[in-house]
C-alpha positions in Angstrom: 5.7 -18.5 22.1 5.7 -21.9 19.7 2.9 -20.3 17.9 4.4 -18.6 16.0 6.7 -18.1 12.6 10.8 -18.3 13.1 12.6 -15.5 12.2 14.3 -14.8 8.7 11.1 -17.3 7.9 10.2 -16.4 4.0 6.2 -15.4 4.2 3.4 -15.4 1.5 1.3 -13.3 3.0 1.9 -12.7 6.2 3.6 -12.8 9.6 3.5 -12.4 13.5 5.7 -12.0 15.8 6.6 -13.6 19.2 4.3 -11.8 21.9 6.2 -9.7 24.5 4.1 -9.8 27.3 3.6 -7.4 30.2 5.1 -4.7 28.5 4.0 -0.9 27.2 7.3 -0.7 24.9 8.1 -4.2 23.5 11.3 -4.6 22.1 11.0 -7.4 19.3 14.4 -7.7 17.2 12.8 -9.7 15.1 13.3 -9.9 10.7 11.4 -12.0 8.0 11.2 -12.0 4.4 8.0 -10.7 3.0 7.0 -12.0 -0.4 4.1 -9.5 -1.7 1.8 -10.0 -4.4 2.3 -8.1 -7.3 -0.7 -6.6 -7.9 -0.3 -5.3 -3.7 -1.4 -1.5 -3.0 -0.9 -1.4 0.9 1.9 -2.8 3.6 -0.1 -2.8 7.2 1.5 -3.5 10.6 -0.9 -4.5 13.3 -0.1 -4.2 17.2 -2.1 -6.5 18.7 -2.9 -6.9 22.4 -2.9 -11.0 23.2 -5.4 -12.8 24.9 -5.4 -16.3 26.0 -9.5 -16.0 25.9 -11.1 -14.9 22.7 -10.0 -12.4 19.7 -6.7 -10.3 20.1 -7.6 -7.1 20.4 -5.8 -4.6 17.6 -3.6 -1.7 19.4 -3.6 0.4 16.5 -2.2 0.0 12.9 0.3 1.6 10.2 -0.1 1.3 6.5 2.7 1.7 4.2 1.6 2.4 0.3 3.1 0.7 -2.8 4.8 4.2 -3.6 5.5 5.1 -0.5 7.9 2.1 0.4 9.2 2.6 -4.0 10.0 6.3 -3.0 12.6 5.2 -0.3 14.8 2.7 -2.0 17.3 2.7 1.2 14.9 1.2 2.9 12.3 3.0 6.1 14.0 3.2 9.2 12.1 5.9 11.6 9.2 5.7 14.1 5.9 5.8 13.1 2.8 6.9 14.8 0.4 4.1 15.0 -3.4 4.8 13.8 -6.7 3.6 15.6 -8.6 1.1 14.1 -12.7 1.2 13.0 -13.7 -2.5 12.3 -16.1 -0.7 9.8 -13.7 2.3 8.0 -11.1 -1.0 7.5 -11.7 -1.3 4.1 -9.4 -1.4 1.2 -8.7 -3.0 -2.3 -10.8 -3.3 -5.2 -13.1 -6.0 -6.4 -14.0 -6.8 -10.3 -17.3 -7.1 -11.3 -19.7 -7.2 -14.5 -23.2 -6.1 -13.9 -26.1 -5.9 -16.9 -29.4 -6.0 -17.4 -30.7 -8.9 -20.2 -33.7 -8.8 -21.8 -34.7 -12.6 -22.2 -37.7 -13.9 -23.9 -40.1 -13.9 -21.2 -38.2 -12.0 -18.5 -35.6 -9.8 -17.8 -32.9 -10.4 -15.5 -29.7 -8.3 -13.4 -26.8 -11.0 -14.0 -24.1 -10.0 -11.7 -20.7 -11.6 -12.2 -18.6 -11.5 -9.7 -15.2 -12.1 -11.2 -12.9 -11.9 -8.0 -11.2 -9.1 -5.4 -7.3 -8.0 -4.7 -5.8 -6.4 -1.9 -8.4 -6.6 0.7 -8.1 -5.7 4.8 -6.5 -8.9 6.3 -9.2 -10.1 9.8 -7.6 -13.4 10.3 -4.4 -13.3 12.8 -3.2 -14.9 9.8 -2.9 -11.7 8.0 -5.7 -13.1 5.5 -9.3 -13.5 5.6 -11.9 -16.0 4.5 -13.6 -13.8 1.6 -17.2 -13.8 -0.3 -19.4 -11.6 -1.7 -22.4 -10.8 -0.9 -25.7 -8.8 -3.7 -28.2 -7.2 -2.2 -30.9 -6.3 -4.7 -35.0 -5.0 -3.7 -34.7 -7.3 -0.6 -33.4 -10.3 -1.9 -29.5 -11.8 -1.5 -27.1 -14.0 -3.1 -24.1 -15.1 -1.9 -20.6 -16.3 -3.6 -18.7 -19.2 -2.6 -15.8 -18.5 0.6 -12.6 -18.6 -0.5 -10.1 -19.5 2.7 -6.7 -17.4 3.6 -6.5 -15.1 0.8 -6.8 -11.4 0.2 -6.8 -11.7 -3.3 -9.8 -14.2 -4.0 -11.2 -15.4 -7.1 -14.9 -16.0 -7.5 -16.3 -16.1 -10.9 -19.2 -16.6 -10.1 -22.6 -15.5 -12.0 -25.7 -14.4 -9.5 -28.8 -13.4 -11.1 -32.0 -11.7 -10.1 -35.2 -11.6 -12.3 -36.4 -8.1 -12.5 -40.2 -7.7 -12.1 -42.5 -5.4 -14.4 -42.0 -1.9 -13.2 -39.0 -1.9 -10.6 -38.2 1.0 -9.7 -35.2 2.5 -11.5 -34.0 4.4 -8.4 -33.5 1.0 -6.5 -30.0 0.4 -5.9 -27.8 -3.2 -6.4 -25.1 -3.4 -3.0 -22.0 -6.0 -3.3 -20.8 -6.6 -0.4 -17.4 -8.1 0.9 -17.2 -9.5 3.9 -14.6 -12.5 5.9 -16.0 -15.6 6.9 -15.7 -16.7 10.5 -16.4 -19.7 12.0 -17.0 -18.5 15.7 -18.7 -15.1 16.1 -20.2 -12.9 13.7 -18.7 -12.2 10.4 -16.1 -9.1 9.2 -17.1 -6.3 6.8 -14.8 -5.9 4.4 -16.3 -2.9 1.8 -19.0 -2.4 -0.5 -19.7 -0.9 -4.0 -23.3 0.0 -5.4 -25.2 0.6 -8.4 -28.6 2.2 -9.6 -30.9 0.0 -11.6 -31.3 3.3 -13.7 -27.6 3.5 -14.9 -27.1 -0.7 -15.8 -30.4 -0.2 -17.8 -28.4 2.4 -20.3 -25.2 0.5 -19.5 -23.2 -2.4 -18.4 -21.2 -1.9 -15.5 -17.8 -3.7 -16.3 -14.5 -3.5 -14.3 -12.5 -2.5 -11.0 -14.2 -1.0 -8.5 -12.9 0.0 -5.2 -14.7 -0.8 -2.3 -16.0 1.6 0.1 -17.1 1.7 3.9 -20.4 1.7 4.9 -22.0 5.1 4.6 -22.3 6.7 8.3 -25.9 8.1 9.2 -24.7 11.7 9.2 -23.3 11.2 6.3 -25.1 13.0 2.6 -25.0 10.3 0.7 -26.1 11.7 -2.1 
């Protein structure tokens, strides 16, 4: 297939392989040259099932941690079961934020900035995604630029939301990651949130990893 990358190719980010088709135990042969970030927490192999009409559909998936792969420095050599993938439990990395409330002369405001995310789930067949954030705050949005084919994208952008007399403490802010896509509906990628009553005593400055959605059975709590 002329899609895709040569062997031995050297890769940024990431790489597929030549599609065996008709088959139930592809035999690939294949070797390339990875070149991972170094701020990388997770190695992911996707099997993917090709169509000629619309999205691949993903097989299942194995994820190799940074320690894991430093634990063996001969190298992994061994099968390994695949695991099924849930679009919405594929979430991983970590996304830097700065979250106060300011009291301003005639109003108060929740400035959110959103400084920038690393090691997030790759949608694109690319092995990347189109990233941008998303703040959710007492019904209102705002949303960050899209920064194309990257897992590791870098925002710095300031959102702000005036807070009116009296909101509710218990109200809670939601940032949300999620990939762009052109055709169809757009990728979840994780989501961190904060009470109003906790960035009223303090700031919320730093890395925070992002989380799935919570399910409905799920205490919350």
């Amino acid at each position: 297939d002329n899609r895709h990358t040569p062997a031995h190719a050297p890769l940024a980010v990431g790489l597929e392989t030549a599609t065996v088709w008709k088959n139930l135990n592809p035999f690939w042969g294949e070797e390339y040259t990875l070149h991972l970030p170094m701020g990388f927490h997770n190695l992911a192999f996707y099997v993917l099932d090709e169509d000629t009409i619309g999205h691949d559909d993903i097989i299942g998936k194995i994820s190799l941690s940074k320690e894991l792969i430093s634990s063996h420095p001969r190298g992994i050599d061994s099968w390994l079961n695949l695991c099924h993938v849930d679009p919405n439990e594929e979430v991983q990395g970590e996304i830097s934020l700065e979250l106060q409330v300011l009291e301003e002369v005639h109003r108060r405001v929740l400035r959110c900035h959103i400084v920038e995310a690393r090691d997030l789930a790759p949608r694109d067949i690319s092995g990347t995604s189109d990233p941008f954030a998303r703040v959710l705050w007492n019904g209102h949005t705002l949303e960050t630029a899209i920064i194309k084919k990257t897992r590791f994208p870098h925002w710095d952008e300031v959102l702000e939301f005036d807070l009116e007399e009296g909101a509710a403490a218990a109200l809670s802010l939601s940032v949300e990651v999620w990939d762009w896509d052109m055709v169809g509906k757009n990728d979840f990628l994780g989501q961190v949130e904060f009470s109003l009553d906790a960035l009223q005593k303090a700031p919320a400055k730093g890395w925070f990893r992002l989380l799935p959605f919570p399910s409905e059975d799920e205490d919350t709590g």
